[in-house]
C-alpha positions in Angstrom: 1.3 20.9 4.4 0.7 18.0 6.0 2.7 15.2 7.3 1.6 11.5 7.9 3.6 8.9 10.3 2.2 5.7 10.6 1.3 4.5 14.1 0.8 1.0 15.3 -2.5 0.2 17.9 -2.1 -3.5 18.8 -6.0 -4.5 18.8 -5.4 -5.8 22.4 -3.5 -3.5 23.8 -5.1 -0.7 26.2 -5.0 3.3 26.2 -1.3 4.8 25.5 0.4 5.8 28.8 1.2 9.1 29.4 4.8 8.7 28.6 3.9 7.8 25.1 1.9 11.4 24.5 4.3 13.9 24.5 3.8 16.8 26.6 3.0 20.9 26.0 6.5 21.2 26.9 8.8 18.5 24.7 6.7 19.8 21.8 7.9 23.2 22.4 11.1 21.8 22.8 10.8 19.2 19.9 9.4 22.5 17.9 12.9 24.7 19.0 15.1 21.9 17.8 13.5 20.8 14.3 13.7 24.6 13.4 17.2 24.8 14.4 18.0 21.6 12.6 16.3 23.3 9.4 18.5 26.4 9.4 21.8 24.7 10.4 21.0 22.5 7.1 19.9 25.2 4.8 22.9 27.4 5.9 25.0 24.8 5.2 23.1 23.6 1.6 23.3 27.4 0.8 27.0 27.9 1.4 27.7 24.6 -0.8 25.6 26.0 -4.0 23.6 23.0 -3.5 21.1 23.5 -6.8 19.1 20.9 -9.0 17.2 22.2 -12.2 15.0 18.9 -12.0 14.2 16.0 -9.5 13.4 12.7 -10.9 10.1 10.6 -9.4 9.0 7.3 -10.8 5.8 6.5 -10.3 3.3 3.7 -11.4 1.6 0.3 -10.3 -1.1 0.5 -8.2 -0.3 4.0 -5.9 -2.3 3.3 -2.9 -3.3 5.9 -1.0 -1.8 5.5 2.0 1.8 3.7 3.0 0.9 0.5 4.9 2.4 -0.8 7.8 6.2 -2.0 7.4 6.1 -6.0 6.4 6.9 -8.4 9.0 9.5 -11.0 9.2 8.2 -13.4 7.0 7.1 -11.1 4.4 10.3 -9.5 4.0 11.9 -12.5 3.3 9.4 -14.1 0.5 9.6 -13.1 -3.2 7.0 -10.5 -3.3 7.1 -7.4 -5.4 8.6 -3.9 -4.1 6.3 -2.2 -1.6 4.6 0.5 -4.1 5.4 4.3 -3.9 1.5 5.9 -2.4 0.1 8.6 -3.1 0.5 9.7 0.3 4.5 9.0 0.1 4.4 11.3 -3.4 2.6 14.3 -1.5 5.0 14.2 1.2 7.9 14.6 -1.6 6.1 17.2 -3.8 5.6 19.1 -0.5 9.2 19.0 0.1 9.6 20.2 -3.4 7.6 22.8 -3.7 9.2 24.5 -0.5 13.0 24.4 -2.0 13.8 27.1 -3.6 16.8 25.6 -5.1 14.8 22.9 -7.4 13.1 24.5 -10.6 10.6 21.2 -10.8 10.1 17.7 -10.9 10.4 14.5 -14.1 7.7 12.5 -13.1 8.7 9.0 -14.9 5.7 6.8 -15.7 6.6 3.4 -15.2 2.7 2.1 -16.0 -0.2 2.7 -14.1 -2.6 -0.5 -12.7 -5.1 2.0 -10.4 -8.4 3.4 -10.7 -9.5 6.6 -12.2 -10.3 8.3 -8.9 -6.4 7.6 -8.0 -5.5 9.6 -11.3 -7.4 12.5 -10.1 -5.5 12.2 -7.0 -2.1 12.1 -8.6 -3.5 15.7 -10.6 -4.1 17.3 -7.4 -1.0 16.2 -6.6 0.6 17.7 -9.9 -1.6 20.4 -9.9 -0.6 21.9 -6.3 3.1 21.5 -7.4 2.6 23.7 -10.4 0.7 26.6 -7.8 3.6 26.6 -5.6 6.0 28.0 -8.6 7.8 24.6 -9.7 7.3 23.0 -13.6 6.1 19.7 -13.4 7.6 17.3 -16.5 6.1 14.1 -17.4 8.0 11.5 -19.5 6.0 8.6 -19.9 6.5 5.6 -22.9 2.3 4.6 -22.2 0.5 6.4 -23.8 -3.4 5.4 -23.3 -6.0 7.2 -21.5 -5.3 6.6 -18.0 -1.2 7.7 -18.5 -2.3 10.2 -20.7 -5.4 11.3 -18.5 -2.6 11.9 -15.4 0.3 13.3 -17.8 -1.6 15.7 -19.0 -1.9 17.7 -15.1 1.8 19.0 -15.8 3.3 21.7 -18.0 4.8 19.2 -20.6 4.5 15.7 -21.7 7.1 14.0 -23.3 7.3 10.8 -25.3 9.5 8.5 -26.6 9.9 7.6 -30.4 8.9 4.3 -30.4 5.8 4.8 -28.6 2.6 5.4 -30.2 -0.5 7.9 -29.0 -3.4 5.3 -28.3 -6.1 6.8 -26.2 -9.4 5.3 -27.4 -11.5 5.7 -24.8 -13.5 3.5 -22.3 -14.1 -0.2 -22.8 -16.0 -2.5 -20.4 -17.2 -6.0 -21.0 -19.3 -8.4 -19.1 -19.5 -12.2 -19.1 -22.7 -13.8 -17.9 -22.0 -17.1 -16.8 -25.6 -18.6 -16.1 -25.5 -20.5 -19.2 -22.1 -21.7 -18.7 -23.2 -22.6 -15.2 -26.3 -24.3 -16.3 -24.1 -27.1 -18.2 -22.2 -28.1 -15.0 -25.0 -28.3 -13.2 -25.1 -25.0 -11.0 -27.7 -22.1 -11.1 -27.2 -19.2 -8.9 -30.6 -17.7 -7.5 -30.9 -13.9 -6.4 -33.3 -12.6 -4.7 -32.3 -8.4 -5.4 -34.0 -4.9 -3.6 -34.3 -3.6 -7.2 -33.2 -4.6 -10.8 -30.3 -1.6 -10.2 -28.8 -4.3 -7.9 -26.3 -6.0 -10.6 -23.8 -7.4 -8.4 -25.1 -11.4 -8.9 -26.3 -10.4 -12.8 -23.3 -11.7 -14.6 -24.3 -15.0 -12.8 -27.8 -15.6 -12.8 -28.7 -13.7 -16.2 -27.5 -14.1 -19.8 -27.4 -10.6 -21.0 -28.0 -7.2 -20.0 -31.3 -6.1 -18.1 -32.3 -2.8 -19.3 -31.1 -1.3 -16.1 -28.0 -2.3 -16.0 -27.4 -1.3 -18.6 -28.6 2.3 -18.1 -26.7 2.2 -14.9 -23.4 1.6 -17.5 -24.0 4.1 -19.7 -24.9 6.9 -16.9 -22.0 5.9 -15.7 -19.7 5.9 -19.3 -21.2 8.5 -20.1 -20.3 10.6 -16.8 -16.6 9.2 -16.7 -16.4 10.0 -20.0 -17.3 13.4 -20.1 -14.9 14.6 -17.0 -11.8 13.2 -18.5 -12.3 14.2 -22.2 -13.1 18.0 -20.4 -10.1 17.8 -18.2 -7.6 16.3 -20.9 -9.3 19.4 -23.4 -9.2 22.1 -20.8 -5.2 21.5 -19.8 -4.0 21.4 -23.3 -6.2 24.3 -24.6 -8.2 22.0 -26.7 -12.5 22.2 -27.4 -13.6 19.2 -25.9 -15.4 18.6 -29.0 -12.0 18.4 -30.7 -10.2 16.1 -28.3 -13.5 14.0 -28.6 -12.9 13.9 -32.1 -9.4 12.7 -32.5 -9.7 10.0 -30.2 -12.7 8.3 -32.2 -10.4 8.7 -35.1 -8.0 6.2 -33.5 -4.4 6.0 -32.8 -1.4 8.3 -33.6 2.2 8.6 -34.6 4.4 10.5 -32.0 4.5 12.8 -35.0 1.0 13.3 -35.5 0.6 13.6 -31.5 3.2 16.6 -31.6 1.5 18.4 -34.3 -1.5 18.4 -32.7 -0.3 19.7 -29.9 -1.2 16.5 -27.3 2.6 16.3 -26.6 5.4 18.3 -26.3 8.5 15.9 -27.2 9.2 12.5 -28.2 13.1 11.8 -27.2 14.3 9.0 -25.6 14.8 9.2 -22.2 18.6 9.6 -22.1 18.2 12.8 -24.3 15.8 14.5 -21.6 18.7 16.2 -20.0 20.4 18.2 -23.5 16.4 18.8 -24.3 15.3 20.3 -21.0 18.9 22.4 -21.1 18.3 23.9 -25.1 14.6 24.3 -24.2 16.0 26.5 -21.4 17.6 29.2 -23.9 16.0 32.1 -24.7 13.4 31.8 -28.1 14.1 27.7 -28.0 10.4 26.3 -26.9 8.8 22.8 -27.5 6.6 24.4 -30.2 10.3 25.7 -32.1 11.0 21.7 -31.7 7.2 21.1 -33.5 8.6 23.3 -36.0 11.9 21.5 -37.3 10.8 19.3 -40.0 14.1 18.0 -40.6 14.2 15.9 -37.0 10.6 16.1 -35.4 12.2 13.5 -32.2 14.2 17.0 -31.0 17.2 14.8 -30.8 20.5 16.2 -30.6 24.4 15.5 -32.6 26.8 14.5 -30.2 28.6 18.0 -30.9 25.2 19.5 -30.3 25.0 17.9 -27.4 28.7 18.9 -25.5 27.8 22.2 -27.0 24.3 22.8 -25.0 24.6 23.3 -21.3 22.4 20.1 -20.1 20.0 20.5 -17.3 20.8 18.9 -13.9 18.5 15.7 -13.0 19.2 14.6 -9.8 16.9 11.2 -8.2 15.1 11.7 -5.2 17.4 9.9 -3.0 20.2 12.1 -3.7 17.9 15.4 -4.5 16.7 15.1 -0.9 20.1 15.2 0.9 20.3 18.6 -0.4 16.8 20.7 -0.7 16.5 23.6 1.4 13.5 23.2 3.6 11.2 24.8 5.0 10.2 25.1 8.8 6.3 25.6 9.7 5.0 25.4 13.3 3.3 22.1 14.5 0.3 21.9 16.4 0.2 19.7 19.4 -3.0 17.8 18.5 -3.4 16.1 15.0 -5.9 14.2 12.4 -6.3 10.4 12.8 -6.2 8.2 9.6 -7.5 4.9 9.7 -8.3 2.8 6.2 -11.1 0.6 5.4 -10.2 -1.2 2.3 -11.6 -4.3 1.2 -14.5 -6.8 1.4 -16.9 -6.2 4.6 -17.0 -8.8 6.4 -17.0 -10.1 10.4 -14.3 -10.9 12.6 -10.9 -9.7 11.8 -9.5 -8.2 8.5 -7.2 -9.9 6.9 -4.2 -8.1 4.3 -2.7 -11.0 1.8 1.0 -10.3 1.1 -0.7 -9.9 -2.6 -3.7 -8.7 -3.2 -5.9 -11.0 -5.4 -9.1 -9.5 -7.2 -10.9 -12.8 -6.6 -14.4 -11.8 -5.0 -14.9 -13.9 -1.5 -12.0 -15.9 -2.1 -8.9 -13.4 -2.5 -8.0 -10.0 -1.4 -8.4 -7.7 1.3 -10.9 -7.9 3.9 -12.2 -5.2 6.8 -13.4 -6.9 9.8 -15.7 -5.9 11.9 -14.1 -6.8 15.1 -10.5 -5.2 13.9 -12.2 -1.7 12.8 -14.3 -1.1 15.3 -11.5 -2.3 18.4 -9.2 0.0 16.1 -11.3 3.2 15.9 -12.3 2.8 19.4 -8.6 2.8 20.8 -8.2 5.9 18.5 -11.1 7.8 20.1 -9.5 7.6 23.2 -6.3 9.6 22.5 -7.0 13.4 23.9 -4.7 14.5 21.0 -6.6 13.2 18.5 -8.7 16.6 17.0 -10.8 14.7 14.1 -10.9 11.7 12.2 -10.2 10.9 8.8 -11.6 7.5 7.8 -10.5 6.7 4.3 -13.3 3.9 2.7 -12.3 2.1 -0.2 -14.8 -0.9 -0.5 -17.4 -2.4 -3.0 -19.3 -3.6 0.7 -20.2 -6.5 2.2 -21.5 -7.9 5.2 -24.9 -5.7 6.5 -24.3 -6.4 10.1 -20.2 -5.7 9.5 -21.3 -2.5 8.1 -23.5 -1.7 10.5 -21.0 -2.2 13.8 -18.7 -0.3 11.9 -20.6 2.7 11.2 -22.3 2.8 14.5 -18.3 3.2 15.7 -18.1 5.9 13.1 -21.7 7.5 14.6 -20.2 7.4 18.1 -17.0 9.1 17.4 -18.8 11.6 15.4 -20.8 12.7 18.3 -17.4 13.9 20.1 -14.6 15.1 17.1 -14.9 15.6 13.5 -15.3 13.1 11.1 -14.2 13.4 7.5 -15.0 10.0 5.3 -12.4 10.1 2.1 -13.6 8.1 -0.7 -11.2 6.0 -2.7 -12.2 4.5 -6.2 -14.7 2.9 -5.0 -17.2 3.2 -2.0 -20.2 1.9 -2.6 -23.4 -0.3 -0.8 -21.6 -1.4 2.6 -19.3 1.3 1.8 -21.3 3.4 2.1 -23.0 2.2 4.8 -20.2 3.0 7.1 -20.1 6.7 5.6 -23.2 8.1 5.9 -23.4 9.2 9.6 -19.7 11.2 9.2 -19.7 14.9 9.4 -18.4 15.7 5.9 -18.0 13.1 2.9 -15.7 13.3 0.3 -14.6 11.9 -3.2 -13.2 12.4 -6.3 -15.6 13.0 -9.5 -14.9 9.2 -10.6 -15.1 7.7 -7.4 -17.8 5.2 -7.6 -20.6 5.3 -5.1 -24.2 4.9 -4.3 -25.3 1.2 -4.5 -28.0 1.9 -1.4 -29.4 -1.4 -1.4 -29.3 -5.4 -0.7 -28.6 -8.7 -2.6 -29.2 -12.3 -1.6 -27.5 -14.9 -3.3 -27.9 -19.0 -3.2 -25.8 -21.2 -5.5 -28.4 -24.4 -6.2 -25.6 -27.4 -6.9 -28.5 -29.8 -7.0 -27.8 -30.7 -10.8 -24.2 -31.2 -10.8 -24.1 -33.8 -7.8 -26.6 -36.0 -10.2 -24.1 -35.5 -12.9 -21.2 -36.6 -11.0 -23.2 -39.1 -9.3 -23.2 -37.6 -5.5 -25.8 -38.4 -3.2 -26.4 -35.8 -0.7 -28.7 -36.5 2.1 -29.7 -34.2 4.5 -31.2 -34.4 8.0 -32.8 -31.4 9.9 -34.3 -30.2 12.5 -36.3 -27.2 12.2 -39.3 -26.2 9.3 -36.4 -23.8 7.9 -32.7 -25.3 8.8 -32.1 -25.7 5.3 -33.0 -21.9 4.3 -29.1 -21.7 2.7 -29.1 -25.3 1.1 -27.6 -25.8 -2.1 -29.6 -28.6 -3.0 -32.6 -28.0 -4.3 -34.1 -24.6 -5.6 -35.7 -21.9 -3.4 -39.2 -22.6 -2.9 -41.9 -20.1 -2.7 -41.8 -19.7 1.5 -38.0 -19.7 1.2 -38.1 -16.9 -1.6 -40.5 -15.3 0.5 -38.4 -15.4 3.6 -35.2 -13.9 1.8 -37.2 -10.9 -0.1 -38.7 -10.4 4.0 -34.7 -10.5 5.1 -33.6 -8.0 2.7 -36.0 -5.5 3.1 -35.9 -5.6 6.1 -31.9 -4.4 5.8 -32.8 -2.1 2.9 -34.8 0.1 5.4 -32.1 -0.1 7.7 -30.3 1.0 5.5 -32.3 3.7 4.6 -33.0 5.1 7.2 -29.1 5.1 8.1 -28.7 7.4 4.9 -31.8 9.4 6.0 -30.3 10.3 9.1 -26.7 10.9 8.0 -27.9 12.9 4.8 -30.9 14.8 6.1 -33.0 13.0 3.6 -36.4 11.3 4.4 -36.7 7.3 3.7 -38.0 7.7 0.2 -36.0 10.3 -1.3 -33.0 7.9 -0.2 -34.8 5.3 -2.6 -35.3 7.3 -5.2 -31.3 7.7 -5.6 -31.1 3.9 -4.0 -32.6 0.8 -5.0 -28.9 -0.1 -5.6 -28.1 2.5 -8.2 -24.0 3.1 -8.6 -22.3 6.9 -9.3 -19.9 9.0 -10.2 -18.8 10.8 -7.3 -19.7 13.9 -9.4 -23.1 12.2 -9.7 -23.1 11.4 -6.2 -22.7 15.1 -5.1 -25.6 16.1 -7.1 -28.0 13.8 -5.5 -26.5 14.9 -1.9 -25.1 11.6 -1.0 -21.4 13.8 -1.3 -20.4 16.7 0.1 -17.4 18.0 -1.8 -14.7 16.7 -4.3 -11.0 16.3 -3.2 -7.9 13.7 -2.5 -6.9 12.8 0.5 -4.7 16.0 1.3 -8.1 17.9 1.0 -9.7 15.3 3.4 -7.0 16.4 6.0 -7.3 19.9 5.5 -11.2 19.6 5.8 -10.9 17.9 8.8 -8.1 20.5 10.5 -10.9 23.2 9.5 -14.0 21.5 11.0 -11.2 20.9 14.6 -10.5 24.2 14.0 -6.8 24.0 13.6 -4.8 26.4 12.8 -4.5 25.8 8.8 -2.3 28.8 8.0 0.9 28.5 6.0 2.8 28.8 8.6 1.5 25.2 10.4 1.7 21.5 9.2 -1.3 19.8 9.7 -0.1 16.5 11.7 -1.5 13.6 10.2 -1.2 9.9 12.0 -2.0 6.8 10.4 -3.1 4.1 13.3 -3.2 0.3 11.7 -3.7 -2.7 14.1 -0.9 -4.5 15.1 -3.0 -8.0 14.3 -4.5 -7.3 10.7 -1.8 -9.4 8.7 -2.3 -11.9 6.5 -2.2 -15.9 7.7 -1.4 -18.6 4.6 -3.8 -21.0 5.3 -2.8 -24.5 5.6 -1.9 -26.6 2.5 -3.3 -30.6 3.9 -5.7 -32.2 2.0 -8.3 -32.0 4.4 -8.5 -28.5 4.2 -8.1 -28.2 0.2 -11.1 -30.8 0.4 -13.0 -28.2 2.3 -12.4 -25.4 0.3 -13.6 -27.2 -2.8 -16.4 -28.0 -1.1 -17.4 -24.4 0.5 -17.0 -22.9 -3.5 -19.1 -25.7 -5.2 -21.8 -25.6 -2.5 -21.8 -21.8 -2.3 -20.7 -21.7 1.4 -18.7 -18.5 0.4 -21.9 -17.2 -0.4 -24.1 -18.5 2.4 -21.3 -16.5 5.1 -22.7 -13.4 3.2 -26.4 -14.4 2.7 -28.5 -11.4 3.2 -25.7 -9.0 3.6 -25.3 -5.8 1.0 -22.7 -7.2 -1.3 -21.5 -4.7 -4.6 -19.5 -6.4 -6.9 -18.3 -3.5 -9.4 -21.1 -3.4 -11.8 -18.3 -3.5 -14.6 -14.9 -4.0 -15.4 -13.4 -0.9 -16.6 -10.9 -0.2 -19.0 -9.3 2.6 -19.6 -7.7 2.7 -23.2 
């Protein structure tokens, strides 16, 4: 079990006192009073009867995979959307629930899913270890489409309603190349890329596929496809080959879906309660339900109904006031968590109250300067046993990156260090990983992307078209190297292919070292090239597959902590106290700016030479 507090480290603020790290003593202590607080609570549950058949989660949207830091002020007070349920909140519950032996299992409720496909495979573990621990998992979920179909099918039954029909077709991606449509205003974006694998600018400065890229999209289609077709197969005792099959021949009636076994039910969700109860008589079993061709929904009459003993289903606010619990000894030192999500990038990382998926204009950054004050502050605590340091980032800046991972190198050198791989972790990603002690990832974590990109947006067309005249004076045969207005000339081209190889066998020989790989076999699995984690493993850049629960447990075993049954793993999130989100300032003079920094590629030139991964596609799960 583990268990994962949050815990704030004010970037400016100096090494806790002594008074804030409690003693050998007050733990014994704390530990002598939680266990009596346990008993006194399950004596008194017991005496009351206190029993649910079935505890009711919700879960959907994006399930991050940590809780963030409580909003401030202003936050709470503006109309932004619920703070979502993470996956670390959900293991915390299904912990809970799989130690009380007065719930029989959990309804997970799918209220629609907008995450990636390594956070599924998270969210299976998570079903997964439930179902080991002795408790029936339940999903009920009106989406039916890969991805809700790909995470329902981790539990013992799947449940529809009748309105909903079985649609999962597959993977889809799409790409649109812009260099045309930027040609007509005016704008051509130049690249100067380590290798052809590099495809982060493509959609810009290209009008179709390179035969790379798209090799790099089927390996990876191909892969992706391949692990959830075998996973869907092998849970609902399918051939592969079959499951393959009736997804190319399109979608489904609920109907069809039960007879084919893919489901187990399609009722409405107010009828769960009489069907979970009759299911529970002896010789009256989902396949029984398949049978009856005279109601294939499994719905009930109301005399039916009042004469069927209905199955308790109880919400997890009120299931938790009365689970019987279960006490396990705490160790005085712990696992530090700290997150690196988001665009690479120097100075301090910024967290919008909503994240936008807008590259270099929207969305999460990690700065260098918060990270590496953050993980230094960290270090210091004596309690702290090992590090986990969860990465979820496409990459970024090349210096950022680098300060970052030489923090990562130094604190290596003195505890363990587990990297956890989100959805994606890829070029300055992975940058930061590679010197850690032990990587991991899911199978369709996306990874790799070992190289460099430099990018200049040439504007020089569309000032003559709106009639602009830009005049520059400079000092200095190269002060104009990031210009926007005029194409890149031979010694500038020359200069930023010098610039990023330089970085590239940096980089290199960053992975070399981290990976016990010499410089060229690094390339030969480099030169920008994107995996599966699955792929990743294979070619040594990954270590082992597992969700963040893993990634704690990993790093308790490398501290050597005791790991037993018995123990909880103490888990503490640190987040700086200064990484929020400012609104920038709405006068004219500063809109002006903006404008100006995105027509004359100043976003781009604050990046120039750094190892930017844009996700090589947009992926649809459907």
């Amino acid at each position: 079990m583990t268990e994962t507090p949050n815990k704030s480290i004010q970037s400016s603020g100096s090494r806790p006192k002594l008074s804030q790290v409690p003693s050998r003593v007050m733990q014994a202590l704390s530990e002598g009073w939680a266990a009596a607080g346990i008993t006194f609570r399950n004596g008194f549950r017991r005496m009351q009867k206190a029993r649910v058949d079935y505890v009711v989660l919700p879960v959907g949207g994006p399930l991050p995979e940590r809780s963030g830091p409580k909003r401030g002020f202003i936050e709470r007070r503006l109309p932004l959307p619920p703070e979502p349920l993470s996956m670390q909140e959900l293991n915390n519950r299904l912990q809970l629930l799989a130690d009380a032996d007065n719930v029989r299992g959990v309804v997970f409720v799918f209220r629609g899913f907008s995450t990636g496909l390594a956070t599924l495979q998270n969210f299976r573990a998570a079903v997964l270890r439930l179902r080991a621990a002795g408790k029936e998992a339940i999903v009920y979920t009106p989406y039916v489409d890969l991805a809700h179909y790909y995470a329902a099918t981790a539990a013992d039954t799947i449940i529809i309603p009748p309105g909903s029909h079985f649609e999962v077709l597959g993977l889809y991606t799409e790409v649109t190349f812009l260099k045309d449509t930027l040609a007509k205003a005016g704008v051509a974006a130049e690249v100067v890329q380590i290798s052809p694998y590099k495809t982060a600018m493509d959609r810009f400065s290209r009008d179709d596929f390179s035969a790379e890229y798209r090799a790099q999209l089927d390996w990876l289609l191909d892969d992706q496809f391949d692990m959830l077709t075998a996973d869907m197969a092998a849970a609902r005792g399918l051939k592969q080959s079959a499951l393959q099959q009736i997804i190319d021949s399109g979608p489904l009636t609920p109907e069809a879906a039960l007879a084919a076994g893919l489901v187990d039910g399609v009722i409405y969700d107010d009828e769960l309660a009489s069907w979970l109860g009759k299911r529970g008589r002896a010789g009256h079993t989902p396949e029984a339900e398949a049978d009856r061709s005279s109601d294939v929904s499994g719905a009930t009459s109301g005399d039916e109904k009042r004469s069927i003993k209905q199955a308790t289903l109880k919400q997890w606010p009120q299931a938790r006031r009365i689970l019987i619990e279960k006490h396990r000894r705490r160790s005085r030192r712990y696992i530090g968590v700290v997150s690196l999500e988001g665009l690479i990038d120097m100075g301090a990382s910024r967290t919008p109250p909503i994240d936008l998926p807008i590259p270099f204009i929207g969305g999460k950054t990690a700065g260098d300067q918060t990270l590496v004050a953050l993980l230094r502050r960290v270090e210091k605590l004596d309690d702290v046993a090992a590090l986990v340091f969860h990465v979820d980032s496409g990459g970024g800046s090349a210096l950022a990156s680098d300060l970052i991972g030489r923090q990562i190198e130094q604190i290596a050198a003195r505890m363990p260090v587990v990297v956890y791989m989100g959805n994606v972790a890829a070029s300055g990603g992975y940058y930061v990983s590679a010197l850690a002690r032990h990587i991991m990832s899911q199978q369709a974590t996306l990874t790799g992307s070992i190289g460099v990109i430099q990018a200049r947006v040439n504007t020089e067309e569309l000032y003559e078209k709106i009639a602009a005249n830009r005049v520059a004076v400079e000092r200095g045969n190269y002060a104009g190297l990031y210009r926007g207005s005029g194409p890149l000339s031979p010694e500038d081209r020359e200069i930023y292919w010098r610039t990023i190889n330089d970085i590239y066998d940096q980089f290199k020989a960053i992975v070399a070292r981290g990976r016990s790989m010499t410089p060229d076999q690094v390339h030969e699995i480099g030169a920008g090239r994107v995996w599966t984690g699955r792929q990743a493993q294979e070619r040594g850049l990954v270590d082992s597959h597992g969700d963040f629960v893993d990634a704690i447990r990993k790093a308790a075993e490398l501290a050597a902590l005791p790991t037993g049954d018995e123990y909880v793993i103490r888990a503490t999130n640190f987040v700086a106290g200064n990484s929020s989100y400012t609104l920038p300032n709405s006068t004219p003079k500063e809109a002006v700016d903006m404008l100006g920094r995105l027509l004359t590629g100043e976003s781009l030139r604050d990046l120039s030479g750094q190892p930017l991964m844009l996700l090589p596609y947009d992926l649809r799960l459907r």
